[in-house]
mmCIF file of the N, C-alpha and C atoms, coordinates in Angstrom:
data_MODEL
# 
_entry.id   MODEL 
# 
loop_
_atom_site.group_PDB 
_atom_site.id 
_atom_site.type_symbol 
_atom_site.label_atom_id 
_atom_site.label_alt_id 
_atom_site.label_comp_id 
_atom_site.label_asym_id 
_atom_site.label_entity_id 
_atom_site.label_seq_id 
_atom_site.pdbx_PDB_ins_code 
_atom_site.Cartn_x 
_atom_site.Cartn_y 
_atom_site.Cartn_z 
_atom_site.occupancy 
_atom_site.B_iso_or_equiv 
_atom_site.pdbx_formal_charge 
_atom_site.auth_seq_id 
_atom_site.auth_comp_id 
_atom_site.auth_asym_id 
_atom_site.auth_atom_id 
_atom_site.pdbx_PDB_model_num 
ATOM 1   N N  . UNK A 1 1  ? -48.446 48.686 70.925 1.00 0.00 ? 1  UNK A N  1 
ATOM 2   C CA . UNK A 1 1  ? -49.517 49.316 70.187 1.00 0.00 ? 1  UNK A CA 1 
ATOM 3   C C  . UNK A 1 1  ? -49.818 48.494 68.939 1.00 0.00 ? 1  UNK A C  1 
ATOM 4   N N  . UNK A 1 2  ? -51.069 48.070 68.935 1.00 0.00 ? 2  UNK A N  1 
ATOM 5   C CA . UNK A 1 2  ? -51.480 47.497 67.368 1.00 0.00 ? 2  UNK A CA 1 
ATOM 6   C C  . UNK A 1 2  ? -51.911 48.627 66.391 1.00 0.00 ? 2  UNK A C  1 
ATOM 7   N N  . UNK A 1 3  ? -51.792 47.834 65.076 1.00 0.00 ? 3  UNK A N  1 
ATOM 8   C CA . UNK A 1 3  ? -52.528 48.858 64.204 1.00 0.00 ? 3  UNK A CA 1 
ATOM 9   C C  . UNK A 1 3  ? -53.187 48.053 63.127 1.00 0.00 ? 3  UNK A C  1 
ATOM 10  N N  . UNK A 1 4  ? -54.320 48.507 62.743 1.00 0.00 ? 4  UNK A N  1 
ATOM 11  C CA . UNK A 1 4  ? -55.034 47.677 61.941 1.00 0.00 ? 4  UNK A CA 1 
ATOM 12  C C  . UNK A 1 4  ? -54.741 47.421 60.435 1.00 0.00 ? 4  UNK A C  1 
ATOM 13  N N  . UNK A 1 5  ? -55.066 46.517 60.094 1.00 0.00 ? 5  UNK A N  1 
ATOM 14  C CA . UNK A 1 5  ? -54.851 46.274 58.305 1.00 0.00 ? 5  UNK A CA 1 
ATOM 15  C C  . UNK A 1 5  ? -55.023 47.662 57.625 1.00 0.00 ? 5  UNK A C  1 
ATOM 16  N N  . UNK A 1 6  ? -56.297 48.334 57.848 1.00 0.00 ? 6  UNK A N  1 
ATOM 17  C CA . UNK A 1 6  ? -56.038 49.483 57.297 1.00 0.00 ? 6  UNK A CA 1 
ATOM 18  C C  . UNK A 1 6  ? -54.909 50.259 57.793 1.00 0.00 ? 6  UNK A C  1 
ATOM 19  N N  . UNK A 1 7  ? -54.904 51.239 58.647 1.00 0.00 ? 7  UNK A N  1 
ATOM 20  C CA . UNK A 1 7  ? -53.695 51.868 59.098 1.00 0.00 ? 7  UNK A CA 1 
ATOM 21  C C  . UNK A 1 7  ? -52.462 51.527 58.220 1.00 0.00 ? 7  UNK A C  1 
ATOM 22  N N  . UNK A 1 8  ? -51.989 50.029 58.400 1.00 0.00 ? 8  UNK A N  1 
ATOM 23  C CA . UNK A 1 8  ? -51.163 49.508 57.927 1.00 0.00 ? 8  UNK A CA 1 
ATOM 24  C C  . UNK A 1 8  ? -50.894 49.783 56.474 1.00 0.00 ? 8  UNK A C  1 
ATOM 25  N N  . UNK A 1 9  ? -51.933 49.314 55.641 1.00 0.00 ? 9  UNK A N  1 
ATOM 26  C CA . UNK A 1 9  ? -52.183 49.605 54.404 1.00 0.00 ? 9  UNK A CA 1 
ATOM 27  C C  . UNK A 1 9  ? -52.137 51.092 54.072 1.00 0.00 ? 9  UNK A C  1 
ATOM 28  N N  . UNK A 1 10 ? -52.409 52.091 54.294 1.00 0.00 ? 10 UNK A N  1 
ATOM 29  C CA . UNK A 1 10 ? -52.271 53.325 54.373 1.00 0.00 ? 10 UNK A CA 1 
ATOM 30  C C  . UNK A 1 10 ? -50.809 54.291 54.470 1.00 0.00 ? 10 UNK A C  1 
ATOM 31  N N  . UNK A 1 11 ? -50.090 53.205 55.765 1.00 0.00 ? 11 UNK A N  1 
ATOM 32  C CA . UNK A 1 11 ? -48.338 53.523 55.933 1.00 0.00 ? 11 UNK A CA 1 
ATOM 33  C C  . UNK A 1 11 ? -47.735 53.057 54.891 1.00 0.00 ? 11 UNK A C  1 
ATOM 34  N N  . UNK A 1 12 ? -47.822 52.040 54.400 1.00 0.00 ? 12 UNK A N  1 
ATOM 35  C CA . UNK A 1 12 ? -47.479 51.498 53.129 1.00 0.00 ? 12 UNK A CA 1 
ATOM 36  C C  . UNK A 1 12 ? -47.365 52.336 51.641 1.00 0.00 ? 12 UNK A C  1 
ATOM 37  N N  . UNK A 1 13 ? -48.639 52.489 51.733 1.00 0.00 ? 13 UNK A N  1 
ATOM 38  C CA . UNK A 1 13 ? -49.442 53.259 50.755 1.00 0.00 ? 13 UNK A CA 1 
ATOM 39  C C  . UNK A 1 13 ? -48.043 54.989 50.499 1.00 0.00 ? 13 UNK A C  1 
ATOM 40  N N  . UNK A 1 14 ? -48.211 55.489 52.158 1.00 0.00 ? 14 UNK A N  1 
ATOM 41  C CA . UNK A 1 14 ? -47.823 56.912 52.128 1.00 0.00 ? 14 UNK A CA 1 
ATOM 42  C C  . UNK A 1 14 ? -46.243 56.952 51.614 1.00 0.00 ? 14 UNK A C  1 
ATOM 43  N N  . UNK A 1 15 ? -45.592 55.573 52.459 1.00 0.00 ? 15 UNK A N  1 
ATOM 44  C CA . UNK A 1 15 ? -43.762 55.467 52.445 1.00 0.00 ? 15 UNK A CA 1 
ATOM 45  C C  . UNK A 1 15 ? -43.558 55.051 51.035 1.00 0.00 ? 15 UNK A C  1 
ATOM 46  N N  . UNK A 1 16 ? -44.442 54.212 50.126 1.00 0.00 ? 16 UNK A N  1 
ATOM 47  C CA . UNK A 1 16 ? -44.646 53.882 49.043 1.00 0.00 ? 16 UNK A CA 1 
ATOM 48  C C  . UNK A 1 16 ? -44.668 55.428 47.598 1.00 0.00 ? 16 UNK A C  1 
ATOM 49  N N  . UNK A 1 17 ? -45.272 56.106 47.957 1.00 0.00 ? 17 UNK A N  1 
ATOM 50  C CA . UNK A 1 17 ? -45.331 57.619 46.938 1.00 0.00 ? 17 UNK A CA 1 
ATOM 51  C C  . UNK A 1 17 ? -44.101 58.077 47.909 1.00 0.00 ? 17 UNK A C  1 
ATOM 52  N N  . UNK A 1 18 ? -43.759 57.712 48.828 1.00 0.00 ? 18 UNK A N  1 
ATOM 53  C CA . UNK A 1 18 ? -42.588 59.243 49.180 1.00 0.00 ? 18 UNK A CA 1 
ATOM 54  C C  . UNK A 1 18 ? -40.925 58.608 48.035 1.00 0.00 ? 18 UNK A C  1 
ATOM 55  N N  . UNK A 1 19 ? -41.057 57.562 48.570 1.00 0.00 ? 19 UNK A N  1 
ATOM 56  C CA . UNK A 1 19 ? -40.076 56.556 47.719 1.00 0.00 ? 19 UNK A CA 1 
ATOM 57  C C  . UNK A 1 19 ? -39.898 56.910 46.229 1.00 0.00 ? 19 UNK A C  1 
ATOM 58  N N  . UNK A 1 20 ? -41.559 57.046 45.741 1.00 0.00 ? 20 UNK A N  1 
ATOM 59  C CA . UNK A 1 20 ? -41.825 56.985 44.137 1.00 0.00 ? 20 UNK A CA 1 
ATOM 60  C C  . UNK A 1 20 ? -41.194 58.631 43.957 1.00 0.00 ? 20 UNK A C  1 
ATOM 61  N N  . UNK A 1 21 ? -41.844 59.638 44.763 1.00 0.00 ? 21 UNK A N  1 
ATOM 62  C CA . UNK A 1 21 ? -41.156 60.589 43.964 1.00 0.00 ? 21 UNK A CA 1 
ATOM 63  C C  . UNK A 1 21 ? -40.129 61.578 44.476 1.00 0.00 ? 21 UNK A C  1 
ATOM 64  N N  . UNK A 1 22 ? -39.127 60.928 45.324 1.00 0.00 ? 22 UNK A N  1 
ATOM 65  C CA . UNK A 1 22 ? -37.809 61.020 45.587 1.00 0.00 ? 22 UNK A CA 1 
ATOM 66  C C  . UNK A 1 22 ? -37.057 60.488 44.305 1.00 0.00 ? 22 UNK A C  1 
ATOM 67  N N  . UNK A 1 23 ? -37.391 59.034 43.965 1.00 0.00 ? 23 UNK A N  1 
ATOM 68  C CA . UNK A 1 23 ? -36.930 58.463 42.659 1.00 0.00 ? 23 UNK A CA 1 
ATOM 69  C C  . UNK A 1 23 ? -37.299 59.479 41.321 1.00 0.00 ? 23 UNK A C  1 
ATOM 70  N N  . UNK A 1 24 ? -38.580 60.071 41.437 1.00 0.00 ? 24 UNK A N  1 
ATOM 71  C CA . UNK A 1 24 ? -38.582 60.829 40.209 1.00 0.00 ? 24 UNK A CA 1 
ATOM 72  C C  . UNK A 1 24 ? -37.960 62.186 40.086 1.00 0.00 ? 24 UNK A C  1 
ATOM 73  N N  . UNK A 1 25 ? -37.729 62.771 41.596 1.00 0.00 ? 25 UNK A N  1 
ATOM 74  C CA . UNK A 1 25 ? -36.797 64.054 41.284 1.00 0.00 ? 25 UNK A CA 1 
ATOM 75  C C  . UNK A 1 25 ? -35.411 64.006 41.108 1.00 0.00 ? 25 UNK A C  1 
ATOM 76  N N  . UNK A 1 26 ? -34.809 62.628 41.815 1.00 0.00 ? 26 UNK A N  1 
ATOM 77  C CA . UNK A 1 26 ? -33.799 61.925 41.406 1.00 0.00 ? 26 UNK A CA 1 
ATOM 78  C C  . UNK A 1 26 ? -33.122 61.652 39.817 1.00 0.00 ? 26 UNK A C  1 
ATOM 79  N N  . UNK A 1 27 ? -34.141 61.436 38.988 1.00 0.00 ? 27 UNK A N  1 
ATOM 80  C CA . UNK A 1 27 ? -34.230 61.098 37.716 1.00 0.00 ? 27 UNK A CA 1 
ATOM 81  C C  . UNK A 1 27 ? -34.051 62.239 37.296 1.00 0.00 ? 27 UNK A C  1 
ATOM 82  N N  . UNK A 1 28 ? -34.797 63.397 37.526 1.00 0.00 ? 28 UNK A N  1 
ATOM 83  C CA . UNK A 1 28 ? -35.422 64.132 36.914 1.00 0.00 ? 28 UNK A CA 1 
ATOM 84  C C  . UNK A 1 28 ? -33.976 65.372 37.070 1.00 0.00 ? 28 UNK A C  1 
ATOM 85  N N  . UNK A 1 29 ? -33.326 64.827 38.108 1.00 0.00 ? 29 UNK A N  1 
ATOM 86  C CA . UNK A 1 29 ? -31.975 66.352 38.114 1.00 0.00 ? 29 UNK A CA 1 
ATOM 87  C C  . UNK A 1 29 ? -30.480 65.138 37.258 1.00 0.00 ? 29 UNK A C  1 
ATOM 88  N N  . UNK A 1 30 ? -30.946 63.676 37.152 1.00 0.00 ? 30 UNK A N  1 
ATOM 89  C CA . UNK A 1 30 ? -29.823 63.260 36.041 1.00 0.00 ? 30 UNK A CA 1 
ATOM 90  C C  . UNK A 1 30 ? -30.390 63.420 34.924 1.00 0.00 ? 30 UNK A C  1 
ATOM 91  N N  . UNK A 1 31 ? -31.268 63.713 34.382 1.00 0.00 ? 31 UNK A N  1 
ATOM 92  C CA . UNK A 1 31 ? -31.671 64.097 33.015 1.00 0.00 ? 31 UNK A CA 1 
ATOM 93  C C  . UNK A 1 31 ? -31.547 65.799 33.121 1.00 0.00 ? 31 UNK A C  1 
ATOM 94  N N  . UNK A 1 32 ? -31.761 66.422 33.759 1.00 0.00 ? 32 UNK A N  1 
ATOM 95  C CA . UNK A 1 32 ? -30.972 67.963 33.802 1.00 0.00 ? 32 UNK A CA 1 
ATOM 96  C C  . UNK A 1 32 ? -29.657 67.851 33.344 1.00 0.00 ? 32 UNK A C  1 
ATOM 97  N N  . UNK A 1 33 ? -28.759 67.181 33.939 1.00 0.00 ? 33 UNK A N  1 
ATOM 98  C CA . UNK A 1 33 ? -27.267 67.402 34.095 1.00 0.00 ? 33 UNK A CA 1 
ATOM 99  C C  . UNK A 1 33 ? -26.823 66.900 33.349 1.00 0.00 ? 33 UNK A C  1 
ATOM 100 N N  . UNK A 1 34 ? -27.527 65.884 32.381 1.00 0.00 ? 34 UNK A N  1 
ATOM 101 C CA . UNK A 1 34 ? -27.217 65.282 31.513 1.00 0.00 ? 34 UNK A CA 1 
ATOM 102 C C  . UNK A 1 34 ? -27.215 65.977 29.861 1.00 0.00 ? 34 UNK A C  1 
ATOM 103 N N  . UNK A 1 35 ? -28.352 66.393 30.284 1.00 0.00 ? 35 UNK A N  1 
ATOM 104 C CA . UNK A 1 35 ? -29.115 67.275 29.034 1.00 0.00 ? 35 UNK A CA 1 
ATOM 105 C C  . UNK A 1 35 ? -27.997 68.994 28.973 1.00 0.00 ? 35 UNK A C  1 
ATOM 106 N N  . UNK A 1 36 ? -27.176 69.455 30.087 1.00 0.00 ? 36 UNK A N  1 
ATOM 107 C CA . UNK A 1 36 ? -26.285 70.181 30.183 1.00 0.00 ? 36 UNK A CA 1 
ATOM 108 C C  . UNK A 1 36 ? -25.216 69.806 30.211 1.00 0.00 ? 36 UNK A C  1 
ATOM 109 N N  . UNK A 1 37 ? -24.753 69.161 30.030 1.00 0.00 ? 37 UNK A N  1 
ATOM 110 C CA . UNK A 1 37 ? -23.713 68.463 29.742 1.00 0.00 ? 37 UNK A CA 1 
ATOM 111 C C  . UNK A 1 37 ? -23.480 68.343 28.424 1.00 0.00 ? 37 UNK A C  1 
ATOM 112 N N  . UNK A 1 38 ? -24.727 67.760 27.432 1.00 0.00 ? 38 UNK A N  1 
ATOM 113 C CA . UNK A 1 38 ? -24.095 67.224 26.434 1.00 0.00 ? 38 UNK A CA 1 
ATOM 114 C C  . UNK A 1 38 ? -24.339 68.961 25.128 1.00 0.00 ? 38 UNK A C  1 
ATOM 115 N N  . UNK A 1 39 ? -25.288 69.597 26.178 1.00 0.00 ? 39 UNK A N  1 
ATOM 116 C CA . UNK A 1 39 ? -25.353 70.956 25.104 1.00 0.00 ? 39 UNK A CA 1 
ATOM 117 C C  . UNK A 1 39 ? -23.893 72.047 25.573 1.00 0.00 ? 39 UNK A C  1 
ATOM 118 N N  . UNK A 1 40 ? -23.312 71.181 26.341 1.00 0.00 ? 40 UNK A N  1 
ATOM 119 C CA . UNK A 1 40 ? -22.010 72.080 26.755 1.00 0.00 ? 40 UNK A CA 1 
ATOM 120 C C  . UNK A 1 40 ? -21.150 71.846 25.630 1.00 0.00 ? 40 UNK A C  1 
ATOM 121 N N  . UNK A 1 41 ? -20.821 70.179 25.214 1.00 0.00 ? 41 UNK A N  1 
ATOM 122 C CA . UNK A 1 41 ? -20.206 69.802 24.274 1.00 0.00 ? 41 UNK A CA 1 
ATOM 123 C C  . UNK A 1 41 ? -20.860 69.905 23.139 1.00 0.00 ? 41 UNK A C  1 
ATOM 124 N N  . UNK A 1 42 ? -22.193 69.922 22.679 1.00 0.00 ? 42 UNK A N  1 
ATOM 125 C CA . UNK A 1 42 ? -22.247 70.694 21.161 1.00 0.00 ? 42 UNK A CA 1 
ATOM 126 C C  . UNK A 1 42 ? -21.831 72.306 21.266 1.00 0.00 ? 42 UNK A C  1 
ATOM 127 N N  . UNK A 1 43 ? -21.894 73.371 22.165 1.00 0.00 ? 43 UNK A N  1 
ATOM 128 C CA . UNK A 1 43 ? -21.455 74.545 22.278 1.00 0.00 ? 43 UNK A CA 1 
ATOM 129 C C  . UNK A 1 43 ? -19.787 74.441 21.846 1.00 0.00 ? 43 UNK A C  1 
ATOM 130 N N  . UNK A 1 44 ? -19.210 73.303 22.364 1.00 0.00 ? 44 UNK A N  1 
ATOM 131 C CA . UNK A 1 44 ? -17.474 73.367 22.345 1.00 0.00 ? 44 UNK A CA 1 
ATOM 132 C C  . UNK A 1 44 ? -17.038 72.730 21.149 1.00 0.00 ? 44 UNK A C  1 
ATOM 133 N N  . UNK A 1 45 ? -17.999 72.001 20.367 1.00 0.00 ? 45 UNK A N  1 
ATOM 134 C CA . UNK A 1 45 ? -17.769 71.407 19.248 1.00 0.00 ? 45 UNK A CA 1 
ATOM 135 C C  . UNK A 1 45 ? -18.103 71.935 18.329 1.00 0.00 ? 45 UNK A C  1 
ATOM 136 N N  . UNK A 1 46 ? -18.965 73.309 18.107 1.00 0.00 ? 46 UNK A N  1 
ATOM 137 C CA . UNK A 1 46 ? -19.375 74.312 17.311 1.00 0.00 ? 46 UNK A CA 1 
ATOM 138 C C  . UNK A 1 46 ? -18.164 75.479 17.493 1.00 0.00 ? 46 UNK A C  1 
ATOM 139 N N  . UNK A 1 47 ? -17.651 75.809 18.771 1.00 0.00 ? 47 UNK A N  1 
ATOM 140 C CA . UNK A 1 47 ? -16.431 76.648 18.913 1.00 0.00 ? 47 UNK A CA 1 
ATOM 141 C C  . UNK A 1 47 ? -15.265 76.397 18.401 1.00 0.00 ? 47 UNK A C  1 
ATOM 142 N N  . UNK A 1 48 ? -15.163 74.716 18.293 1.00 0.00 ? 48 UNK A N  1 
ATOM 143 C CA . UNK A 1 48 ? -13.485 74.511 18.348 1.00 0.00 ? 48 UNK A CA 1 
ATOM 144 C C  . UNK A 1 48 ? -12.921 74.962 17.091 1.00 0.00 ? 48 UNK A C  1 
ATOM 145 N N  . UNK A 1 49 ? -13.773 74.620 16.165 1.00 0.00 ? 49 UNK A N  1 
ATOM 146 C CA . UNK A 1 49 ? -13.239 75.305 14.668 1.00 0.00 ? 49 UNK A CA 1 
ATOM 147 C C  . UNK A 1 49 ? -12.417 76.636 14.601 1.00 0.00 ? 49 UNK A C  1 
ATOM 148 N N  . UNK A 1 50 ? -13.226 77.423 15.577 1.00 0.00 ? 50 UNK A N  1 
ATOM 149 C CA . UNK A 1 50 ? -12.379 78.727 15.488 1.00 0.00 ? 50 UNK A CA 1 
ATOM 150 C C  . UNK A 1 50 ? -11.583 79.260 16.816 1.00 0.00 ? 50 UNK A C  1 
ATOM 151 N N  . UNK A 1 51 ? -11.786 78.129 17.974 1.00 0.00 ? 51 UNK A N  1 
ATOM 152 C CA . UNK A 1 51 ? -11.880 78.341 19.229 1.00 0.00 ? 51 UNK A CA 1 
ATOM 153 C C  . UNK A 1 51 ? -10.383 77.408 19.512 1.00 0.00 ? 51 UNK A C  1 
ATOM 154 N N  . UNK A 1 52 ? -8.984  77.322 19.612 1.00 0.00 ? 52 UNK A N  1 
ATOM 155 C CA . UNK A 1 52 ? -8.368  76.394 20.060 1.00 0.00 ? 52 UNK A CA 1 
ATOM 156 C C  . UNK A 1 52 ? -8.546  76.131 21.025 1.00 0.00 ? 52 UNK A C  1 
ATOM 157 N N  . UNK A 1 53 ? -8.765  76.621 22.183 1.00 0.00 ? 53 UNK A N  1 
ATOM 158 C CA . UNK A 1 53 ? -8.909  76.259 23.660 1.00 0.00 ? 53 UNK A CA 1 
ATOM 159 C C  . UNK A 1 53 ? -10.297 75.348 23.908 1.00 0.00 ? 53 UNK A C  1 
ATOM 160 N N  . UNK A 1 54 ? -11.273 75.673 22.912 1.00 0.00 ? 54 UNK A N  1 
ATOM 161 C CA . UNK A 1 54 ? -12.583 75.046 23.522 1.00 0.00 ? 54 UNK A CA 1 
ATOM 162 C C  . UNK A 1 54 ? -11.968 73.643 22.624 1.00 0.00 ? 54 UNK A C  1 
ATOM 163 N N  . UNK A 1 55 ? -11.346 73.482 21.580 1.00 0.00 ? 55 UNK A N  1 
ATOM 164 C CA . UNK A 1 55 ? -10.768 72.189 21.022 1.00 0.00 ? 55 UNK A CA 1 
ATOM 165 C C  . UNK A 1 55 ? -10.021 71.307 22.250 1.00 0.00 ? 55 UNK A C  1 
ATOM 166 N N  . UNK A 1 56 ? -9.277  71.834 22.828 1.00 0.00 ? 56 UNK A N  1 
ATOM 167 C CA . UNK A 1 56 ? -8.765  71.492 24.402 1.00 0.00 ? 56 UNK A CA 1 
ATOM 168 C C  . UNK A 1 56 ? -9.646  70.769 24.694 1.00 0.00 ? 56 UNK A C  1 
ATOM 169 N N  . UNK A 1 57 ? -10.617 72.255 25.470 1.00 0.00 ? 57 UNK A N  1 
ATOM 170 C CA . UNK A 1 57 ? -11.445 71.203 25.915 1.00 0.00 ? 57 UNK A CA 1 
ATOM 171 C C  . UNK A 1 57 ? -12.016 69.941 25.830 1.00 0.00 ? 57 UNK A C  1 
ATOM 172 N N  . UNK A 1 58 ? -12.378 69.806 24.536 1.00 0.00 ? 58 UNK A N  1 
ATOM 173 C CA . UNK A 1 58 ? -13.228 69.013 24.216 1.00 0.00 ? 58 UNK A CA 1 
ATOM 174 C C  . UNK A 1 58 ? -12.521 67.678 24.177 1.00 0.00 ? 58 UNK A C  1 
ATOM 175 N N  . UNK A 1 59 ? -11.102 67.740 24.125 1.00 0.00 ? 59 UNK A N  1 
ATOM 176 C CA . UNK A 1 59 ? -10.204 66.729 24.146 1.00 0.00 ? 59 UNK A CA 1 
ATOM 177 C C  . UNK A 1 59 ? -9.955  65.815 25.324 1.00 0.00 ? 59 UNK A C  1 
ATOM 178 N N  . UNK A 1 60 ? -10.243 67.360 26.542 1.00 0.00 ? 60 UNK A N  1 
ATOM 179 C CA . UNK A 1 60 ? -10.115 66.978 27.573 1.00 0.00 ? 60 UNK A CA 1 
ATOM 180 C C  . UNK A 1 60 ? -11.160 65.622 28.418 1.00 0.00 ? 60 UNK A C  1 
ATOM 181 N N  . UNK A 1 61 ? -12.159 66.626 27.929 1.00 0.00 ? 61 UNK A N  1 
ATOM 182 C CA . UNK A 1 61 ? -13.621 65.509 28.296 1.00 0.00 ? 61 UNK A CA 1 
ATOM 183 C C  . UNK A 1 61 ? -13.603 64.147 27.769 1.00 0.00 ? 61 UNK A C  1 
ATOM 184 N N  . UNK A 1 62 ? -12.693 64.301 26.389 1.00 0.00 ? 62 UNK A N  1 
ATOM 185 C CA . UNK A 1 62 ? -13.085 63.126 24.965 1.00 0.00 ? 62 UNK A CA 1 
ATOM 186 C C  . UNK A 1 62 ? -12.037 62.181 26.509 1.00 0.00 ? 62 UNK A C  1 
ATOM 187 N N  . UNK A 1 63 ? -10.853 62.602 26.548 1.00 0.00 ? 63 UNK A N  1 
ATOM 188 C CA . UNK A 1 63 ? -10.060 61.846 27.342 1.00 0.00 ? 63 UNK A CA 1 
ATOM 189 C C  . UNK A 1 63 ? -10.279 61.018 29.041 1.00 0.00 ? 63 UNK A C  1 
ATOM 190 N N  . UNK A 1 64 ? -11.456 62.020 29.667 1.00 0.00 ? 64 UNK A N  1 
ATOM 191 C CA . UNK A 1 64 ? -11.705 61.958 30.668 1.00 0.00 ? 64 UNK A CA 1 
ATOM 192 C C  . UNK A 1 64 ? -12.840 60.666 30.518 1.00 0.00 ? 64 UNK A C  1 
ATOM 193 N N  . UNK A 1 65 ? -13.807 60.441 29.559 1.00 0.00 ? 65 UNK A N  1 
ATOM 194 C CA . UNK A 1 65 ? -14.631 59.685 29.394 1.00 0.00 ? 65 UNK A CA 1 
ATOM 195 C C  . UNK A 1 65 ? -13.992 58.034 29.560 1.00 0.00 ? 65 UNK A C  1 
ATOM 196 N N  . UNK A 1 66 ? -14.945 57.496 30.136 1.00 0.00 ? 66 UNK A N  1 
ATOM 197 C CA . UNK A 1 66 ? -14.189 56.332 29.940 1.00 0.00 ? 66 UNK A CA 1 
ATOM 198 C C  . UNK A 1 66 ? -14.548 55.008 28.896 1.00 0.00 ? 66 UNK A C  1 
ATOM 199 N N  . UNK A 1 67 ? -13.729 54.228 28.619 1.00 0.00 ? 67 UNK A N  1 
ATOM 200 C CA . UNK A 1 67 ? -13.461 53.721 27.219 1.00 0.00 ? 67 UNK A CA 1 
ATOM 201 C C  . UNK A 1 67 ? -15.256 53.317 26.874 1.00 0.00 ? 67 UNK A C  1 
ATOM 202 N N  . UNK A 1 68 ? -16.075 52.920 27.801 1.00 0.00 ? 68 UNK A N  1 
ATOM 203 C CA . UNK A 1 68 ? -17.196 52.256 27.612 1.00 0.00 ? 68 UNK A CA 1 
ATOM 204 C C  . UNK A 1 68 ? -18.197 52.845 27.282 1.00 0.00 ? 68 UNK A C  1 
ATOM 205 N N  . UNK A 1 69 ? -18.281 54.323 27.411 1.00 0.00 ? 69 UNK A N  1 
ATOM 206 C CA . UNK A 1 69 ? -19.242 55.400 26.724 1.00 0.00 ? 69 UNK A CA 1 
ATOM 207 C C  . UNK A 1 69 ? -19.642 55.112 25.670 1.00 0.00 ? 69 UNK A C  1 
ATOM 208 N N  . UNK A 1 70 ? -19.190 55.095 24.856 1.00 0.00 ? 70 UNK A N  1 
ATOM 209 C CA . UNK A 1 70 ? -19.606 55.071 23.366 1.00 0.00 ? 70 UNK A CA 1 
ATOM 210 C C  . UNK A 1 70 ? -20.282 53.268 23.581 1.00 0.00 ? 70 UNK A C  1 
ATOM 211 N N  . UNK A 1 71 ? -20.427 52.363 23.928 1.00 0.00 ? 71 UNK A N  1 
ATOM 212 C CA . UNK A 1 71 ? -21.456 51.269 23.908 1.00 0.00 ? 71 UNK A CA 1 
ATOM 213 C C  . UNK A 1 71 ? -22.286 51.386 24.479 1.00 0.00 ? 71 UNK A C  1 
ATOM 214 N N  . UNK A 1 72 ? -22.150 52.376 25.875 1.00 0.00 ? 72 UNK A N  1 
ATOM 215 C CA . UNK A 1 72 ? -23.774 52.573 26.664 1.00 0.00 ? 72 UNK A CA 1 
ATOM 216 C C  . UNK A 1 72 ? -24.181 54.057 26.374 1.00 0.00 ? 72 UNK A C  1 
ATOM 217 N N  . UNK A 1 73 ? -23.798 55.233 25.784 1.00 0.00 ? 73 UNK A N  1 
ATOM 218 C CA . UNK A 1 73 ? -24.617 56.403 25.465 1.00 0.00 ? 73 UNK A CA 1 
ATOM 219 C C  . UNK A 1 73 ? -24.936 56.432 23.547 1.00 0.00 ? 73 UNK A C  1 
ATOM 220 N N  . UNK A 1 74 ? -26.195 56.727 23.229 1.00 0.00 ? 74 UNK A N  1 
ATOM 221 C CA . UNK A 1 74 ? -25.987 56.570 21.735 1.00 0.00 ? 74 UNK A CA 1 
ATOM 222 C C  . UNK A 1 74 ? -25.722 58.416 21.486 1.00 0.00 ? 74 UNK A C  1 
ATOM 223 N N  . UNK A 1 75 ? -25.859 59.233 22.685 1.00 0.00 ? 75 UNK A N  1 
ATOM 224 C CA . UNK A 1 75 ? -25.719 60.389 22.624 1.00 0.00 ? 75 UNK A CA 1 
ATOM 225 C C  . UNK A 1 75 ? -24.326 60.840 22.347 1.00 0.00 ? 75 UNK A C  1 
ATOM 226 N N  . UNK A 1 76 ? -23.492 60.011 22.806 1.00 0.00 ? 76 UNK A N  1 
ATOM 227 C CA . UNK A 1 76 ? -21.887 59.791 22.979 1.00 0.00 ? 76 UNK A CA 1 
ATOM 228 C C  . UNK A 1 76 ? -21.183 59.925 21.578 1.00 0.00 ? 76 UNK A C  1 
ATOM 229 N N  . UNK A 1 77 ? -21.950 58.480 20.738 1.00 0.00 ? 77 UNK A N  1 
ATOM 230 C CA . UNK A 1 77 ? -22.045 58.290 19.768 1.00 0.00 ? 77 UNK A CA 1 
ATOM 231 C C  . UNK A 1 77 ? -22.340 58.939 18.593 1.00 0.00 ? 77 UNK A C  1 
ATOM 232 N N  . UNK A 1 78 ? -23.167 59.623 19.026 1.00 0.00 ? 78 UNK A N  1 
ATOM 233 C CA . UNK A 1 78 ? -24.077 60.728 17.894 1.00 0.00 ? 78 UNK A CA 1 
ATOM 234 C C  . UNK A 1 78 ? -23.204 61.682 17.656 1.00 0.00 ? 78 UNK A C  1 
ATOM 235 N N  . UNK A 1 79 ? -22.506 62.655 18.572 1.00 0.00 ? 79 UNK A N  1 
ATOM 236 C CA . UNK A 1 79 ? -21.421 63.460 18.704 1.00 0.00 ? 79 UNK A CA 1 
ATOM 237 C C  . UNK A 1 79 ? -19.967 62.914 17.638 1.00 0.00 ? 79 UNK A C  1 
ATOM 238 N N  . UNK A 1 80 ? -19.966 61.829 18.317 1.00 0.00 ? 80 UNK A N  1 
ATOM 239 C CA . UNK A 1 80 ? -18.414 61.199 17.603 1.00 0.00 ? 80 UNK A CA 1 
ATOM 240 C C  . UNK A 1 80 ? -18.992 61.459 16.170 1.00 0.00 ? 80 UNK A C  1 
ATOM 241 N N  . UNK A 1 81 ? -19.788 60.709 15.695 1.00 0.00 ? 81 UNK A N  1 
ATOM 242 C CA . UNK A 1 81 ? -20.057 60.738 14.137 1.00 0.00 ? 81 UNK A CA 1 
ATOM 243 C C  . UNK A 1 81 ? -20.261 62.058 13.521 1.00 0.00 ? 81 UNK A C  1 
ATOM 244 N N  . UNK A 1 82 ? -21.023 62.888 14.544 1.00 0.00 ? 82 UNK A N  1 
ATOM 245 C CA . UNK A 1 82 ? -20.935 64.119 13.451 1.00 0.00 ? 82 UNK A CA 1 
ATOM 246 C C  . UNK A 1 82 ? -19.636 65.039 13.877 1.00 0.00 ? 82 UNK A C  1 
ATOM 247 N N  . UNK A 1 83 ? -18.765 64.491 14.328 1.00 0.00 ? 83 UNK A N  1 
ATOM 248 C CA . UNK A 1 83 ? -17.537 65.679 14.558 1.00 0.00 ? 83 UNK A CA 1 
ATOM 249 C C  . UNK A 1 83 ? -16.859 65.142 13.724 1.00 0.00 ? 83 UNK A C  1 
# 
């Protein structure tokens, strides 16, 4: 079976947007999880003062992170300085 330049251009065209916004809902649930994540740890970093266990926590995560966070998140960063 042939198919013409158009046709062609058109399949392109369609597999081309399915691609684009797979990538953007993709994006769009690591900036969710991200954005919950880091309001989990201002919640546990506002608790720990009076909270020992959420201090735990927060130790836990601080520990679980790995050493390179703080050069690739400035969000990482932002936290460290104001705690």
């Amino acid at each position: 079976m042939k198919i013409t330049k158009r046709q062609l251009r058109r399949i392109i065209k369609e597999e081309k947007s399915k691609l684009l916004n797979e990538q953007a809902i993709d994006a769009d649930s690591i900036i969710a999880q991200g954005r919950a994540f880091f309001d989990r740890l201002i919640e546990l970093s506002m608790a720990s003062e009076d909270d020992p266990a959420a201090q735990t926590a927060l130790d836990q995560i601080d520990a679980a992170l790995s050493d390179d966070v703080a050069e690739r998140s400035y969000g990482y960063i932002k936290l460290k300085i104001l705690s």
